[in-house]
Kinemage of the C-alpha trace (Angstrom):
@kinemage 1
@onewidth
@group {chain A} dominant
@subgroup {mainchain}
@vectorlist {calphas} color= white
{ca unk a 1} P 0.000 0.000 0.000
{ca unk a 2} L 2.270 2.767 1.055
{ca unk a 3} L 4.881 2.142 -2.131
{ca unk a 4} L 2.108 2.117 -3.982
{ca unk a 5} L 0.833 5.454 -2.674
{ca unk a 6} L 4.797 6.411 -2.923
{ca unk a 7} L 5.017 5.216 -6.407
{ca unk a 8} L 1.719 7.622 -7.590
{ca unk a 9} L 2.784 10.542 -5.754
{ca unk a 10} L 6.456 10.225 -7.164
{ca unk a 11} L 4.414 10.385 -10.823
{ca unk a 12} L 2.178 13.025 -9.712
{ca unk a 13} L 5.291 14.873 -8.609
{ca unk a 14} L 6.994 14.317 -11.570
{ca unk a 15} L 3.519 14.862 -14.272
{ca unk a 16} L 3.501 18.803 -12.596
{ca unk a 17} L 7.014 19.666 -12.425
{ca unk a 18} L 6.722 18.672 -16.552
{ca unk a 19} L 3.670 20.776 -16.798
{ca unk a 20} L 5.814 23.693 -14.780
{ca unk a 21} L 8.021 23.751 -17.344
{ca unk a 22} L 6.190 22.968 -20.997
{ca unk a 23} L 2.583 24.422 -19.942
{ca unk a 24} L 0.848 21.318 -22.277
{ca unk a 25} L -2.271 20.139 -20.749
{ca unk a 26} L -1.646 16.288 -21.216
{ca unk a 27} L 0.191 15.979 -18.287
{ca unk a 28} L -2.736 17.487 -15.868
{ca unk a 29} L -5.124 14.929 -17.650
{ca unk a 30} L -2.255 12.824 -17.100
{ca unk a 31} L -2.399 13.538 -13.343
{ca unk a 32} L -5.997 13.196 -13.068
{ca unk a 33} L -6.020 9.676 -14.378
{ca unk a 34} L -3.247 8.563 -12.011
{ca unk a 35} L -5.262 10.275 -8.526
{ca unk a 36} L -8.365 8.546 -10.134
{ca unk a 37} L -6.817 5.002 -10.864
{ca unk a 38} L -5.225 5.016 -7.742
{ca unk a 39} L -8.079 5.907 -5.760
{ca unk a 40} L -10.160 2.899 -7.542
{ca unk a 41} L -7.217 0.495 -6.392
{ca unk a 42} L -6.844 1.477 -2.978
{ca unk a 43} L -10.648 1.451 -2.342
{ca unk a 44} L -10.459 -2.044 -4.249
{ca unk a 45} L -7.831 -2.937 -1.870
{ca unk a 46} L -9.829 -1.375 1.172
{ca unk a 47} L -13.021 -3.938 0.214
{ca unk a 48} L -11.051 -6.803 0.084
{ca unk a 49} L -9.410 -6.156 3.627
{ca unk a 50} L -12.925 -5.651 4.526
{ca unk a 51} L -14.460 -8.439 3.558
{ca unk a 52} L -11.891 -10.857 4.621
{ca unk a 53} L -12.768 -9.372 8.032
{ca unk a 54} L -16.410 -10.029 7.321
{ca unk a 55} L -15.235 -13.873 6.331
{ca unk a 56} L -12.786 -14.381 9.077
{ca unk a 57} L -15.273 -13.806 11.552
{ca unk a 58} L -17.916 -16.133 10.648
């Protein structure tokens, strides 16, 4: 989880500090796919711990 979270902020970091410097609105689209996609896996992620809870309890 957390290199994961390391791993999208490192390419978040990265996207803006290219759109600093060449001003081409890719890289925010760019951006908002990666906060997006990494959102839907950590919430995926967050289910699944939930749910084995669920299933280790009964």
């Amino acid at each position: 989880m957390r290199l994961l979270l390391f791993l999208a902020l490192a390419v978040i970091a990265g996207a803006g500090v290219a759109y600093l410097f060449k001003r081409d609105p890719r890289y925010l689209r760019f951006i908002g796919r990666v906060v997006k996609y990494t959102i839907l896996l950590l919430l995926g992620v967050l289910v699944f711990y939930a749910f084995e809870r669920l299933v280790a309890v009964v």
